[in-house]
C-alpha positions as CSV (number, residue, x, y, z in Angstrom):
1,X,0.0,0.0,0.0
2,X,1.4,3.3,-0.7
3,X,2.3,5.5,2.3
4,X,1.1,9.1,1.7
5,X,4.3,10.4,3.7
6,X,4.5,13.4,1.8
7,X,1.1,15.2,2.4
8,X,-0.9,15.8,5.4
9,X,-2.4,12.6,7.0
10,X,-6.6,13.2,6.7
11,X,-8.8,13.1,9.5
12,X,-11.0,10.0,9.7
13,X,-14.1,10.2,8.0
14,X,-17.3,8.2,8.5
15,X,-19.1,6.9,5.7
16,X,-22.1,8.8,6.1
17,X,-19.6,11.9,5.6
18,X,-18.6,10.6,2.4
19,X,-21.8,10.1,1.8
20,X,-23.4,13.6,2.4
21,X,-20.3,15.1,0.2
22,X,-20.5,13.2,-2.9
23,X,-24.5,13.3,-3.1
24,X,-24.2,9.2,-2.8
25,X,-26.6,7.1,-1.5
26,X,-25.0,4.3,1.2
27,X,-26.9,1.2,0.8
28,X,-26.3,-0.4,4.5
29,X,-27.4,3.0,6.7
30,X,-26.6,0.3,9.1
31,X,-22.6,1.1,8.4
32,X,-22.6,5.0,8.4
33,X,-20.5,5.1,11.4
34,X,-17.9,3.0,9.3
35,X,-14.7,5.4,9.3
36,X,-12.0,5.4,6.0
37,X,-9.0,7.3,6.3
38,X,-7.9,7.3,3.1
39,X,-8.6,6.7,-0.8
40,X,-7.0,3.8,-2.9
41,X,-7.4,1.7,-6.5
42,X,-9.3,-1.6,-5.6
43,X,-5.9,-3.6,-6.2
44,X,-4.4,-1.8,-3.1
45,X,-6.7,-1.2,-1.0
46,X,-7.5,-2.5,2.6
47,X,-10.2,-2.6,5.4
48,X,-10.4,1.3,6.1
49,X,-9.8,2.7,2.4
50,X,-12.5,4.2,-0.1
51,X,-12.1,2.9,-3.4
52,X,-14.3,3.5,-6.6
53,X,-15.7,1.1,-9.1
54,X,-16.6,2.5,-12.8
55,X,-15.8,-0.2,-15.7
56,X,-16.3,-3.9,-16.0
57,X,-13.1,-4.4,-17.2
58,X,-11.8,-4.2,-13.3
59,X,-14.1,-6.8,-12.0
60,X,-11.8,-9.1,-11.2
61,X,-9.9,-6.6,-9.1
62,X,-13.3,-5.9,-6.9
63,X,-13.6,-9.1,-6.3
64,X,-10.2,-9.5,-4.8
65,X,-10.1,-5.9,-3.0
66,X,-9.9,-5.6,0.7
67,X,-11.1,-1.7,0.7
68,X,-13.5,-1.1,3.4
69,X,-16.3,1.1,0.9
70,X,-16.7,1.7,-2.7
71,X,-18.0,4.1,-5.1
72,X,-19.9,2.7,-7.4
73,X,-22.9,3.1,-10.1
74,X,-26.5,1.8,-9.6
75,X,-26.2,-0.3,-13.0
76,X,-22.6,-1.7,-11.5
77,X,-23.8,-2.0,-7.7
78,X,-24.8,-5.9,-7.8
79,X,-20.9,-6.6,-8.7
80,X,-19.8,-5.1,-5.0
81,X,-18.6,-8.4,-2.6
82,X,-20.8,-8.5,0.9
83,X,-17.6,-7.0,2.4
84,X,-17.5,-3.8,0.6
85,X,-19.1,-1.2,2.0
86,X,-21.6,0.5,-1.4
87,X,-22.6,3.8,-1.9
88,X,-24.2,4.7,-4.7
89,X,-23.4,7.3,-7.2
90,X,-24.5,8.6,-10.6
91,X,-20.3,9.2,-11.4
92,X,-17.8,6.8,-8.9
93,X,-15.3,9.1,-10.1
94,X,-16.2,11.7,-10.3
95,X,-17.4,11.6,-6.8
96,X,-13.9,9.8,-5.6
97,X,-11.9,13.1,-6.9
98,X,-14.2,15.2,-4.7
99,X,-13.3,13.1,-1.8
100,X,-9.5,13.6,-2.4
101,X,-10.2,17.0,-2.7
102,X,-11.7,16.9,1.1
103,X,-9.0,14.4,2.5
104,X,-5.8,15.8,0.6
105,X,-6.5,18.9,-0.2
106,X,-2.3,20.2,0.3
107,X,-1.9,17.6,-2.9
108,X,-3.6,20.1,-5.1
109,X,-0.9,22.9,-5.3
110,X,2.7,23.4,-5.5
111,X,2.9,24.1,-1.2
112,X,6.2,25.8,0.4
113,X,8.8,23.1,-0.1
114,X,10.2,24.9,3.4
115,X,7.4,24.6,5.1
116,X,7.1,28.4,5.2
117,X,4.1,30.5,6.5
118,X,5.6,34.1,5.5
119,X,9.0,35.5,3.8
120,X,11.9,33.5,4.1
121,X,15.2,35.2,5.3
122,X,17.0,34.2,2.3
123,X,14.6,35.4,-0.6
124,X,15.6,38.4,-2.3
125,X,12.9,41.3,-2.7
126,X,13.4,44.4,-4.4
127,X,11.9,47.4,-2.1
128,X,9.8,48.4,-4.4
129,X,8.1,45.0,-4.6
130,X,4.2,44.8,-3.0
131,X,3.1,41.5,-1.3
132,X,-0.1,41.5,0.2
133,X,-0.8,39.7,3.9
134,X,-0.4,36.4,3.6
135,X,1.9,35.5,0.9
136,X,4.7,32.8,0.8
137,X,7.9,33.0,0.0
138,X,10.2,30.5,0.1
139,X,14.2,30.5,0.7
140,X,16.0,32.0,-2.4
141,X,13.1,33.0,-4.7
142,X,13.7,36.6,-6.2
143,X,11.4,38.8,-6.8
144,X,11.7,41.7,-8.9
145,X,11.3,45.8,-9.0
146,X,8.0,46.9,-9.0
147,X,6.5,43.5,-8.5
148,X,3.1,42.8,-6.8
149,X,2.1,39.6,-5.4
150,X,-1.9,38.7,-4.2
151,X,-2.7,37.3,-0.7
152,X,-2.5,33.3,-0.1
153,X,-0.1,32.8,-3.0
154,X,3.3,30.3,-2.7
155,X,6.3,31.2,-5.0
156,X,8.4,28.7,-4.6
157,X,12.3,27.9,-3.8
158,X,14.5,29.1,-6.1
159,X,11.6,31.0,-8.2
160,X,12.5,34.1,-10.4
161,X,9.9,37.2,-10.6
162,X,10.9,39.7,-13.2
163,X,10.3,43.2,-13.0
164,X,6.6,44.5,-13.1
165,X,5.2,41.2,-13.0
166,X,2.0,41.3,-11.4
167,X,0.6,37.7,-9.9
168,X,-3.0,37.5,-8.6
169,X,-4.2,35.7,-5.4
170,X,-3.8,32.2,-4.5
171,X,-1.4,31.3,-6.9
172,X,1.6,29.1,-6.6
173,X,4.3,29.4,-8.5
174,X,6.7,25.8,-7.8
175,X,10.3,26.3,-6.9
176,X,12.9,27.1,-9.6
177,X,10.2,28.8,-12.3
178,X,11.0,32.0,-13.9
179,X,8.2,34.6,-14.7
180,X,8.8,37.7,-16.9
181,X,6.7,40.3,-18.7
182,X,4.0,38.6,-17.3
183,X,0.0,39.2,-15.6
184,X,-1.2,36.1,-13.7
185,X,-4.9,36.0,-13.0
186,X,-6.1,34.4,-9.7
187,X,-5.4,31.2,-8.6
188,X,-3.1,29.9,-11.8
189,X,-1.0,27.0,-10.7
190,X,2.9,27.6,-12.3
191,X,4.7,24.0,-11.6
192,X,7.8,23.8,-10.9
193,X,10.5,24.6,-13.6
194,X,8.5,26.4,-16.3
195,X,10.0,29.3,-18.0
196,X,6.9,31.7,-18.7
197,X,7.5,35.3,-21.0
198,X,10.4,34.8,-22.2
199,X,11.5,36.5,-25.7
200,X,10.1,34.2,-28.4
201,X,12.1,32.4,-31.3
202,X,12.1,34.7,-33.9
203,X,15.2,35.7,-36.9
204,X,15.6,37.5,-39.9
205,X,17.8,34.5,-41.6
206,X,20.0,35.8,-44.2
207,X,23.8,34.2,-45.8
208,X,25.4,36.9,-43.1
209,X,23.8,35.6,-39.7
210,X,20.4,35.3,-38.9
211,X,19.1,38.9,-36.9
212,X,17.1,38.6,-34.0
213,X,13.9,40.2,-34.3
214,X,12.6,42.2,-31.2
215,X,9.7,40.9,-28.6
216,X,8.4,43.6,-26.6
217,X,4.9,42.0,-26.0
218,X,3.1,39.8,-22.7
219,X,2.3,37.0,-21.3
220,X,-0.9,37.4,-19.9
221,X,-2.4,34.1,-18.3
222,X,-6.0,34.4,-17.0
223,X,-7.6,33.1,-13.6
224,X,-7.4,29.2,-12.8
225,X,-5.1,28.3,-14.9
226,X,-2.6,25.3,-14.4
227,X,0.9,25.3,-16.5
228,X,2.8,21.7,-15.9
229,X,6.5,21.3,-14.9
230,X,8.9,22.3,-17.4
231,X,6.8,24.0,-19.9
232,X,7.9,27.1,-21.5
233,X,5.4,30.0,-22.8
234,X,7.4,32.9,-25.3
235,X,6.0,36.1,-24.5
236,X,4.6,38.0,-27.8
237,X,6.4,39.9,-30.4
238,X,4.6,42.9,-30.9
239,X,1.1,41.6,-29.4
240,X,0.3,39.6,-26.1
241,X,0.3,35.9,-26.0
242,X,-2.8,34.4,-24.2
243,X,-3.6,31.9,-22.0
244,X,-7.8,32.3,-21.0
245,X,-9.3,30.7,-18.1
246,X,-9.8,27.4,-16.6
247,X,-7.1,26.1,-19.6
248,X,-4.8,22.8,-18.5
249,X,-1.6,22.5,-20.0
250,X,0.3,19.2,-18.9
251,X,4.4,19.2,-18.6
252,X,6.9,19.5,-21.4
253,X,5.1,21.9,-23.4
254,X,5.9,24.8,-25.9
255,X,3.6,27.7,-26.5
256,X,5.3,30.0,-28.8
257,X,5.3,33.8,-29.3
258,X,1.7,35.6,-30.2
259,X,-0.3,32.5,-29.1
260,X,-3.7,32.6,-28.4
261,X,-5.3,29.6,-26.3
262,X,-8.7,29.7,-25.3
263,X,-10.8,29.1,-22.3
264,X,-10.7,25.4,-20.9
265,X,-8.0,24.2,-23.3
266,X,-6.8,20.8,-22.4
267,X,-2.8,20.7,-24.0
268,X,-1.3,17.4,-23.5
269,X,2.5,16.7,-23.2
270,X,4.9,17.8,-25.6
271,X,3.1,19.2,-27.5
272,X,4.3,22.1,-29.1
273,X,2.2,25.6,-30.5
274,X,4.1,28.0,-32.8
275,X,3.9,31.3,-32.4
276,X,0.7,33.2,-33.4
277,X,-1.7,30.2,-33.5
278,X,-5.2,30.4,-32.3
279,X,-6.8,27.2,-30.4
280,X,-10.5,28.5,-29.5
281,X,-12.7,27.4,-26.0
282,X,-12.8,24.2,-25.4
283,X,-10.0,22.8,-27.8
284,X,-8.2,19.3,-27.0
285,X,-4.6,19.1,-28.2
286,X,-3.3,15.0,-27.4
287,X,0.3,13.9,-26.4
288,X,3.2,15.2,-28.8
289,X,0.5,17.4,-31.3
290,X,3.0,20.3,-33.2
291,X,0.5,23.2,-34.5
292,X,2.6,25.4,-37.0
293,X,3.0,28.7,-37.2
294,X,-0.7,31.2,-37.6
295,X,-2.9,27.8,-37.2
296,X,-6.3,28.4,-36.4
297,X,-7.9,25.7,-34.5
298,X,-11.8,26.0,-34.0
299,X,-13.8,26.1,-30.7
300,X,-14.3,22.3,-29.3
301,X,-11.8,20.7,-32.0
302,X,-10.0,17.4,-30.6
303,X,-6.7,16.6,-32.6
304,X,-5.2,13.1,-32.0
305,X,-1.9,12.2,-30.3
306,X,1.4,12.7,-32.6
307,X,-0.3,15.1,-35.1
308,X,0.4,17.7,-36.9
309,X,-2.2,20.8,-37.4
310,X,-1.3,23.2,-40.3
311,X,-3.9,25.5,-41.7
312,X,-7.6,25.9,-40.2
313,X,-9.2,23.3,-38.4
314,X,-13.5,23.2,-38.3
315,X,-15.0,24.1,-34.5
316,X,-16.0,20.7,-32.8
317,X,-14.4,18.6,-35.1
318,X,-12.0,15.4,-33.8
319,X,-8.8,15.3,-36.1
320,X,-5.6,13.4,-36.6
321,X,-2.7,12.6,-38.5
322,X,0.3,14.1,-40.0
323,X,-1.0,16.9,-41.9
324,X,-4.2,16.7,-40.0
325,X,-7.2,15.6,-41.2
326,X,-10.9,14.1,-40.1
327,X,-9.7,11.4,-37.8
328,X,-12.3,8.8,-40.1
329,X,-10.4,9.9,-43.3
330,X,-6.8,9.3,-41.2
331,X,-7.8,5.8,-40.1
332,X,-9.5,4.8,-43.8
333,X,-6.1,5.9,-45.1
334,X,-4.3,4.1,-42.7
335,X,-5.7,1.1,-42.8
336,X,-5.7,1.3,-47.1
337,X,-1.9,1.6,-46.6
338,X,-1.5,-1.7,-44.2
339,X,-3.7,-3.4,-46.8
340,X,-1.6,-2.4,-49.6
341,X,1.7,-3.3,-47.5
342,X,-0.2,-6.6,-47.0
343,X,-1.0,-6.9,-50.7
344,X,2.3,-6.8,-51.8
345,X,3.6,-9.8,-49.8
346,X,4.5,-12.7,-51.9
347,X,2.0,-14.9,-53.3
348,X,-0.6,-11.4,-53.1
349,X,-2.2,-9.9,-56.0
350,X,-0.1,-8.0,-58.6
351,X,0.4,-4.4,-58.4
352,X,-1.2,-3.8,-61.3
353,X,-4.2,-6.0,-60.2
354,X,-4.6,-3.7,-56.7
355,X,-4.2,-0.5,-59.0
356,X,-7.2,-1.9,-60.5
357,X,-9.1,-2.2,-57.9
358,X,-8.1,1.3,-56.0
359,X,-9.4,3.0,-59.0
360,X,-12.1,1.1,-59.1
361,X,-13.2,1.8,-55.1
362,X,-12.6,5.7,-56.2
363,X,-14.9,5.3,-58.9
364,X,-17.5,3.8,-57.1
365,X,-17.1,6.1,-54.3
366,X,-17.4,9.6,-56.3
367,X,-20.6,7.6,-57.7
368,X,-21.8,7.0,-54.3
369,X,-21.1,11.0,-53.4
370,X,-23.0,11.5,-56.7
371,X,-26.1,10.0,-56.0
């Protein structure tokens, strides 16, 4: 079992706690006073852990778990052994998250890696610096001229704050990241190691040397907000590159000069955004995506893992590939290409003989489209 020695240990809570929190039903009101101290996957857990239970797929592990209680669905609950506490939930985890929220809720932020309630000795703040009560500063941070810092936010160990950065309330910014030419919004969660307003990658290339171009614009990343470890954000050339509210970008990520990203992005890891792209609201960029240089992608769009996006992509449309395309037009492709490969092993039909029937399939497909 995996001991949770880095985060506050939770107080006991009974299951008819858990119960009033998640909106779930417990089906044994005989077992409310039943008390669970902490959350685990059914494979690990024991007598006083809460557990969830969402796909069939697992049932094997629910019927070897120990865990004391169990999330679980009214079209799933039948499956839960006479052991297992059940309470009943339209979404098991949905309603497990919230519980971790309750029981560990120090996990949720970058905290003081010091253990720090105010200013450490060691961190170096210019005098013309603001902080309001109740900020955190942990031992060698720097912050900057002319900085100004909300109430209840962290900056971490290590942490750079430019000059004239201004960071809202109830931020955290993890140890060893560096913020310039910057405005945070409230509550934005900067993990450690990301370098955010930096100038952006941009040359005049010519046979004499290449000539750096100037970047005198922002960054300006709006209110809840969470940037994963390690990635980097170029401020914007001449205009402001944008991060809009509620957006999720995982670790390893590049967002290049002039970007715009929308509200409640989701941007996956390693991917990478050149500069002056637009993702709408609502976009869904997968593991590894590149997006060149002045892409547009529509509000809702999902592009698959390991694409590539150039051009304009539709609002609510799923796409993949490399150049992108709709993700059933990738997969007929793909599949065309394995039968060919297949086709070509010995003893297969000629190549003439699969030409014939390619053009044949076209034919009767623009026939089809015809009609």
């Amino acid at each position: 079992m995996t001991q949770l020695t880095f985060f506050k240990q939770p107080a006991w809570s009974t299951l008819a706690e858990i119960a009033a929190l998640t909106g779930a039903q417990l089906l044994d009101a005989g077992r409310a006073d039943v008390r669970v101290n902490r959350l685990a996957a059914l494979e690990g857990a024991g007598p006083r852990d809460l557990t969830f239970f969402d796909n069939k797929k697992y049932a094997g592990q629910l019927a070897r778990t120990h865990a004391g209680a169990c999330l679980v669905s009214e079209r799933l609950e039948a499956s839960i052994p006479p052991h297992v506490v059940a309470l009943r939930v339209a979404d098991p985890y949905r309603a497990f998250v919230r519980v971790g929220h309750e029981l560990y809720a120090d996990s949720l932020r970058p905290q003081s890696t010091f253990g720090n309630d105010g200013i450490a000795s060691s961190a170096v703040i210019h005098p013309t610096a603001h902080l309001e009560d109740g900020v955190i500063v942990d031992p060698l941070a720097v912050i900057g001229p002319n900085v100004e810092i909300g109430s209840g936010t962290v900056i971490g160990a290590n942490a750079v704050i430019g000059a004239n950065v201004k960071i809202g309330r109830d931020c955290s910014i993890g140890a060893g990241a560096s913020i310039l030419c910057a405005l945070i919004g409230n509550g934005v969660i900067v993990h450690p190691g990301c370098r955010i307003g930096q100038d952006g990658y941009g040359f005049v290339l010519g046979p004499a040397g290449h000539v750096k171009i100037t970047q005198t614009g922002r960054v300006l990343i709006q209110n809840s907000v969470e940037i994963g470890a390690g990635t980097t954000v170029d401020r914007g050339a001449m205009s402001d590159t944008v991060i809009g509210e509620g957006t999720k970008i995982d670790n390893l990520v590049q967002v290049g000069h002039n970007v715009v990203i929308g509200r409640n992005c989701i941007v996956v890891s390693q991917s990478g955004i050149a500069g002056s792209s637009v993702l709408g609201d609502g976009v869904v960029l997968a593991a590894r995506v590149g997006v060149s240089d002045h892409a547009v992608i529509g509000d809702g769009a999902q592009i698959a893992a390991r694409s590539s996006v150039v051009g304009e992509v539709p609002p609510g449309v799923k796409w993949g590939g490399s150049p992108a395309k709709p993700i059933k037009q990738f997969f007929r492709e793909l599949f065309e290409l394995e039968r060919l490969g297949r086709a070509g092993a010995p003893g297969s039909k000629s190549a003439d003989t699969r030409s014939t029937d390619i053009k044949a399939k076209a034919a009767d497909s623009d026939k089809q489209g015809q009609d």
